[in-house]
Backbone bond lengths (Angstrom), bond angles and torsions (degrees), N, CA, C in turn:
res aa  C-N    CA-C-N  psi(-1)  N-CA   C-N-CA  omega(-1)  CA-C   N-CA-C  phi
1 X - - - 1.441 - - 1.529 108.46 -
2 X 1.361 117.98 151.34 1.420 131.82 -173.04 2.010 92.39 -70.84
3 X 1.773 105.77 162.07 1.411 111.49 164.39 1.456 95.70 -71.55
4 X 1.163 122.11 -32.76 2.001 93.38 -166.77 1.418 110.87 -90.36
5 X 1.760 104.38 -18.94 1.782 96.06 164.48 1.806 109.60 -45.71
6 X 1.559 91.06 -66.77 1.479 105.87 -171.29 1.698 113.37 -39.16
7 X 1.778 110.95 -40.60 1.755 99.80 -167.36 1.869 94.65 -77.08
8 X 1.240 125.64 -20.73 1.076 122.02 169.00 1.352 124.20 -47.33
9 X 1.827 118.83 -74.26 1.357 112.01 163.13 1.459 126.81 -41.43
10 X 1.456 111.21 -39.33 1.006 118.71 -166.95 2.106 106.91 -66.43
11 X 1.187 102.77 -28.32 1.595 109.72 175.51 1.752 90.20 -69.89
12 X 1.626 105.26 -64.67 1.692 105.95 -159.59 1.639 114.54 -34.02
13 X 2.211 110.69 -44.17 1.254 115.96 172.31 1.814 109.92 -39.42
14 X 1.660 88.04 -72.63 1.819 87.81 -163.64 1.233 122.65 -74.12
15 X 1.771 133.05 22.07 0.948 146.19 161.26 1.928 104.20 -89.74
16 X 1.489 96.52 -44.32 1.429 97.59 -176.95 1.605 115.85 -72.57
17 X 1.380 121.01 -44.81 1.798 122.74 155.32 1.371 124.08 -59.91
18 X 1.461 123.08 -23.25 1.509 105.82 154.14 1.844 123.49 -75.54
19 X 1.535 125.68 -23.29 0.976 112.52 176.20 1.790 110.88 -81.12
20 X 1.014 113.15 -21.61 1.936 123.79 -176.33 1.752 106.88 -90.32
21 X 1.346 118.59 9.07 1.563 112.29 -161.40 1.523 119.51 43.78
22 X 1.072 134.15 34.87 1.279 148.18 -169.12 1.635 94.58 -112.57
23 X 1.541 105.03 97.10 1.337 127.91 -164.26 2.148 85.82 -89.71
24 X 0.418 107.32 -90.34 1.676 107.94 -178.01 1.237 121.29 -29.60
25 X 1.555 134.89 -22.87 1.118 149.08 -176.86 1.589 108.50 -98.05
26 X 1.530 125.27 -27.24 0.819 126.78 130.73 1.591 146.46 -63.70
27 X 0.664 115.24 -28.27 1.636 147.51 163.26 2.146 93.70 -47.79
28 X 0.938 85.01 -64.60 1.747 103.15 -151.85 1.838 86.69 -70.95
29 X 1.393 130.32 -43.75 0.761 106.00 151.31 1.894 155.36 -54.88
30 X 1.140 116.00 -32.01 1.420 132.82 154.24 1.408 105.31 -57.92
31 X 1.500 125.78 -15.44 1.748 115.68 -173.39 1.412 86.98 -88.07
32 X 1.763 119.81 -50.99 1.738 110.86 -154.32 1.343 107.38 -79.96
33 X 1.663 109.24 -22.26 1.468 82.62 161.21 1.735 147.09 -85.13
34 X 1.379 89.63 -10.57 1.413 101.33 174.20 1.885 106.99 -79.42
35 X 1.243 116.00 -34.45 1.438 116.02 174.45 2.213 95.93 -65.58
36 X 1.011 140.67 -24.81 1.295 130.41 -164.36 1.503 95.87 -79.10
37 X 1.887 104.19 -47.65 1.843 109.75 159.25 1.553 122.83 -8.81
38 X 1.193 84.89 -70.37 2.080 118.94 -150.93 1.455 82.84 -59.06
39 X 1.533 117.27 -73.59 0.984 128.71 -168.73 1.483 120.14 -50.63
40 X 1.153 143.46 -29.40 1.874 144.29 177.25 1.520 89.29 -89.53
41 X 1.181 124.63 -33.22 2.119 104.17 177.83 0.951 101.72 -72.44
42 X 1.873 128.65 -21.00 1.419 98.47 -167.57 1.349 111.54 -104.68
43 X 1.576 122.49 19.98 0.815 133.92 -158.41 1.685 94.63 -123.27
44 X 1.042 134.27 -27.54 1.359 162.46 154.81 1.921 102.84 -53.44
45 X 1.090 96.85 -56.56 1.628 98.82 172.87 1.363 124.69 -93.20
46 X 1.010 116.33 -1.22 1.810 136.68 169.65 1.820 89.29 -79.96
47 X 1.468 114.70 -78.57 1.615 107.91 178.38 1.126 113.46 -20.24
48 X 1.598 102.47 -97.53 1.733 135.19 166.29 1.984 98.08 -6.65
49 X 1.225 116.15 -67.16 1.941 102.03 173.10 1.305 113.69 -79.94
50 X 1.316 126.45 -10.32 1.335 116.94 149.08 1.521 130.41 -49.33
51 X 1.464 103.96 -68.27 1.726 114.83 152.20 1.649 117.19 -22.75
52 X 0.793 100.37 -68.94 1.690 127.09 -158.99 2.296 85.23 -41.17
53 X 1.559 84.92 -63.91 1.453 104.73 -173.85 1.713 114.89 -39.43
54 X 1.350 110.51 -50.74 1.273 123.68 -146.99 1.750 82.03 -83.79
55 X 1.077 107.93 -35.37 1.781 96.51 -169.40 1.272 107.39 -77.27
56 X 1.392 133.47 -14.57 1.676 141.67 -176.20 1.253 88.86 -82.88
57 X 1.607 123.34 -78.49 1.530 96.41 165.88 1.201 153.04 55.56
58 X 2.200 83.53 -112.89 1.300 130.88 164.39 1.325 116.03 -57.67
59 X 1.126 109.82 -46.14 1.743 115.38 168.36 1.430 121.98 -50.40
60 X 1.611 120.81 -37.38 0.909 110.63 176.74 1.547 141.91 -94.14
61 X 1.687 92.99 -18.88 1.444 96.42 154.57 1.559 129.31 -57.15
């Protein structure tokens, strides 16, 4: 599944455990979306030193 599928469900969960008092189901939502977070910065910074790389590289040819 995509990160924004995931922060999606992950809202739908903790939207759906705050209206049911379902403290854990909410819960679990605030985890997948913050894990969908983690995951696009580090994927954002995986590029970003990718970049970095390819132009040093370039520099050295």
């Amino acid at each position: 599944m995509s990160d924004a599928m995931d922060k999606v469900m992950g809202r739908l969960k903790e939207i759906t455990g705050k209206i049911t008092g379902h403290e854990r189901l909410e819960a679990e939502g605030r985890t997948d979306q913050a894990k969908a977070k983690i995951r696009e910065k580090a994927k954002s910074v995986r590029h970003r030193a990718e970049g970095v790389m390819d132009s040093l590289k370039r520099d050295r040819s």
